[in-house]
Every structure is written in C-alpha cells, then in structure tokens.
Kinemage of the C-alpha trace (Angstrom):
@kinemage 1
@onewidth
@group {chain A} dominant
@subgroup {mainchain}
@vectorlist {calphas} color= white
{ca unk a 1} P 7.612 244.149 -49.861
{ca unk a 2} L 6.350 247.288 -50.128
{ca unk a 3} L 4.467 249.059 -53.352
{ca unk a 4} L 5.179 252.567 -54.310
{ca unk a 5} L 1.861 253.988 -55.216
{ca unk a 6} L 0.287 252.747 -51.772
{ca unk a 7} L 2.503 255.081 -50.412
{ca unk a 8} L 0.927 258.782 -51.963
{ca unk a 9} L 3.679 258.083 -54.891
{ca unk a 10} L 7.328 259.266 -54.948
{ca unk a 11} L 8.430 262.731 -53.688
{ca unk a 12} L 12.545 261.767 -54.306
{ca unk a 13} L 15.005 259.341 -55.019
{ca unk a 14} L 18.565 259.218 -53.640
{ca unk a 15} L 21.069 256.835 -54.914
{ca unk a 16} L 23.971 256.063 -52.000
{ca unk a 17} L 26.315 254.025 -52.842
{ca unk a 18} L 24.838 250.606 -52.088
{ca unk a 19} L 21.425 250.913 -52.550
{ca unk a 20} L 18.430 253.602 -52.955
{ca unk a 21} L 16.480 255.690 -50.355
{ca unk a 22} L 12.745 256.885 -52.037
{ca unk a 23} L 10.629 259.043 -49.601
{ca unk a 24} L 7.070 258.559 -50.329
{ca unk a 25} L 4.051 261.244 -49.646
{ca unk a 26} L 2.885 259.446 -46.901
{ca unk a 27} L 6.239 260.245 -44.843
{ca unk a 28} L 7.382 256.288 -45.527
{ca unk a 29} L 11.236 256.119 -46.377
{ca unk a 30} L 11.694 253.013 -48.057
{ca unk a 31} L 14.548 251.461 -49.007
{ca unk a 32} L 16.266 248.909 -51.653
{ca unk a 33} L 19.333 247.215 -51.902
{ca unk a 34} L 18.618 245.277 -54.860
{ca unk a 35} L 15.549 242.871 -53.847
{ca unk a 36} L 12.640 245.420 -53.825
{ca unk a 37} L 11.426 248.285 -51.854
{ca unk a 38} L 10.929 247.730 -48.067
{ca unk a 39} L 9.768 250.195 -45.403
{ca unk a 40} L 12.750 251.410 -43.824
{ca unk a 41} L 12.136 254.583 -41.738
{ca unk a 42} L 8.606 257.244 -40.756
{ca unk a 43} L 9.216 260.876 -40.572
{ca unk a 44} L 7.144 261.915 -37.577
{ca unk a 45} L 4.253 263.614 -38.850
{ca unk a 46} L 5.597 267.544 -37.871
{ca unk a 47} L 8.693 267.494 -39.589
{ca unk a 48} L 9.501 270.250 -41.188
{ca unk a 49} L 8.223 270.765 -44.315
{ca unk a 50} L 6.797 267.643 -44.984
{ca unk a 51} L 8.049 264.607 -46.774
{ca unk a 52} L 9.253 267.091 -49.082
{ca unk a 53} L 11.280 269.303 -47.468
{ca unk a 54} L 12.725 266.154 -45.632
{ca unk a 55} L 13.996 264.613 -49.319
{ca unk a 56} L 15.156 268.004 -50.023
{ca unk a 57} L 17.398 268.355 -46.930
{ca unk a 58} L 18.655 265.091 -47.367
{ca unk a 59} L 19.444 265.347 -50.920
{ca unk a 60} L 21.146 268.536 -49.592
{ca unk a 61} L 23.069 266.950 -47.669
{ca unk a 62} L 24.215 263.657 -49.463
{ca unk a 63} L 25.514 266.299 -52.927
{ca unk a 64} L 27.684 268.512 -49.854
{ca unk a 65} L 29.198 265.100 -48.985
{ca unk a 66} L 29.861 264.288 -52.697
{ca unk a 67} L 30.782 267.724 -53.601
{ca unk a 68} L 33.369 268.023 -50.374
{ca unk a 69} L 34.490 264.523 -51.697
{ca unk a 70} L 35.426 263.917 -55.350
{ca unk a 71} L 37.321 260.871 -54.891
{ca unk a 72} L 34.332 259.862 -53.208
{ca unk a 73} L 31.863 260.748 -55.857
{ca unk a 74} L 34.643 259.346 -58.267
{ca unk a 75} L 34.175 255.299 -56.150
{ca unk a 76} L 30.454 256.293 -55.686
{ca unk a 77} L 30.012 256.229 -60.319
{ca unk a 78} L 32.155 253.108 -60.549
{ca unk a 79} L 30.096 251.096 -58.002
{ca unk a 80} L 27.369 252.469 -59.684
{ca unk a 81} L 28.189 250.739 -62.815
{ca unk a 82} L 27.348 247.306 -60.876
{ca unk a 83} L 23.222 246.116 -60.975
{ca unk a 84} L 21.781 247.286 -57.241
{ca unk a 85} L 21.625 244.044 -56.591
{ca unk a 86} L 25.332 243.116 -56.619
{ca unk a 87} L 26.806 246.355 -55.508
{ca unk a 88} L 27.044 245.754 -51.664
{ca unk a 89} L 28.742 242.989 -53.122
{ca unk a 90} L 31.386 244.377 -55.213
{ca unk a 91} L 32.118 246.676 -52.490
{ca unk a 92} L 33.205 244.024 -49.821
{ca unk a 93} L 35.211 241.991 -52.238
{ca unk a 94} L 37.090 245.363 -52.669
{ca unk a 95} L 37.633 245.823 -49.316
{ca unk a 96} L 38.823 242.501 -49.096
{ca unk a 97} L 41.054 242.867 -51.687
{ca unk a 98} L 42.284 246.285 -52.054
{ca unk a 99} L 45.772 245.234 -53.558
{ca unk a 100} L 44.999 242.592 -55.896
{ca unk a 101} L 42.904 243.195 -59.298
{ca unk a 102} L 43.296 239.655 -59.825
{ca unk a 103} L 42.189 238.565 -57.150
{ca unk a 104} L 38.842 241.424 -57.673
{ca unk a 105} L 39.303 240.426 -61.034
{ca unk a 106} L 38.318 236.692 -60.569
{ca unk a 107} L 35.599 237.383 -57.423
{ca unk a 108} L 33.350 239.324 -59.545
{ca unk a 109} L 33.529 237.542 -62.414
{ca unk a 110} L 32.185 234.577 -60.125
{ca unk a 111} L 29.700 236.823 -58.607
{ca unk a 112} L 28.158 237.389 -62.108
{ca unk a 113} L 29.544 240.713 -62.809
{ca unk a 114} L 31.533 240.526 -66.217
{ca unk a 115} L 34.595 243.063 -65.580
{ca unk a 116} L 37.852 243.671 -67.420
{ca unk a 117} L 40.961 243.363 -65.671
{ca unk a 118} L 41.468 247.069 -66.320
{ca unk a 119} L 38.368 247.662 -65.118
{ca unk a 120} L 38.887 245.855 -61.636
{ca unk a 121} L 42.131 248.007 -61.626
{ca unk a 122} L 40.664 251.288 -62.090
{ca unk a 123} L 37.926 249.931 -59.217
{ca unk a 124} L 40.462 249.434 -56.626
{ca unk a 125} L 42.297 252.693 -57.801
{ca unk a 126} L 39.144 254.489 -57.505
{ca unk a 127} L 38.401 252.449 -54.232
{ca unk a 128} L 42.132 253.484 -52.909
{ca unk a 129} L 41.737 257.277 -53.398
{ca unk a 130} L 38.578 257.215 -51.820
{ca unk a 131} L 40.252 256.019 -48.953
{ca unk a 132} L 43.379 258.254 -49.227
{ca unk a 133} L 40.668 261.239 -49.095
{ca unk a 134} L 38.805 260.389 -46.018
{ca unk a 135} L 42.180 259.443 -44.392
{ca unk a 136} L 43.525 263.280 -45.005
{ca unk a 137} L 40.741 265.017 -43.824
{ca unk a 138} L 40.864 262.880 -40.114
{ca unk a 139} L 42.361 265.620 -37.556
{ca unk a 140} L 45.017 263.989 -35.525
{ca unk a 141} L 44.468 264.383 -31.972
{ca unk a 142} L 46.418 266.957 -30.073
C-alpha cells in the first residue's frame, strides 16, 4: 500500500465515481477504491507542466464531462453518498437491478449500506436518467 507523504505530498484529488485518483509530486498517480492508496499510473518525467499541470488538465477534463452531463453529475452525488469502499458495489447491484427498488432495496441493505426504500428509488431514477442521457447523445450511424 502506498503512503502519501513518500510521494512529495498531494498536488490534487479527483473523486470519479467509484473511487479516487490523487497525483502526488513525485509524478505517482495513485489510486483507491476503498482499501487504501495503491500506485496506479507514472507521468513520464516531461509532461507538460509537471504533476501539476497534469492534475489540472485532468480535473479539466473530468468537470467538462460532468458539466456536459447533469444527469451524470446528478448519479455521480448519489453514489457518492455510499462509503468508497462499497460504492463499486452499489453501482453493480444497480445495474443488475435497474427496475426493481426492492430488489436494490434489499441488496444493499445486505451489503451494509442502510437505505430507504425511497432512497433506492430515487438511486435507480437517478441511475435511469443517467442512462437515458448517454443514450441521446450516441449518433446513429448513417
């Protein structure tokens, strides 16, 4: 597992929707999904701007995505409201069950994540817009 401050310290933090990017001074990208921080990726060492600039474009890049996408950004805050740890989680049993907030309902209660039934409901809506978004903005081929 890796430790922060061996790193130079942290330039940025990005939060996607199933777990959490840091870039580190030392050009290290780590990356957790819940069970601590792990080296994921190494800028080479003439990037642009630096570990820095890299976060920067990123970051950049990841608020266009949400911005182009509120549904998106809408899913994005409700997984959010999950611990790291379980949010991978919470996302497959809604893609399992997209239909059925029972069904959600009774999964993540046994997964350990206490939810209202009107809370799985507004989930899968959330979940289901999402999807109706991305959908609409596929170009059919001619």
């Amino acid at each position: 597992m890796a430790t922060i401050y061996k790193h130079g310290g942290e330039v940025g933090r990005i939060e996607k929707l199933t777990f959490s990017m840091l870039f580190c001074a030392d050009g290290k990208i780590l990356r957790n999904h819940g069970d601590g921080w792990k080296i994921w990726r190494k800028l080479k060492p003439d990037v642009e701007g630096g570990p820095r600039g890299s976060f920067e474009r990123c970051q950049a890049e990841y608020d266009a995505k949400l911005d182009a996408s509120p549904e998106f950004a809408s899913w994005r805050d409700k997984v959010h409201e999950f611990p790291l740890r379980k949010r991978a989680l919470v996302v497959e049993a809604v893609r399992l069950l997209p239909a059925d907030p029972d069904g959600l309902w009774s999964e993540l209660e046994d997964m350990g994540c206490p939810v209202s039934h009107g809370e799985a409901q507004a989930l899968l809506a959330a979940y289901r817009a999402a999807q109706a978004e991305a959908k609409a903005k596929i170009v059919a081929p001619v």
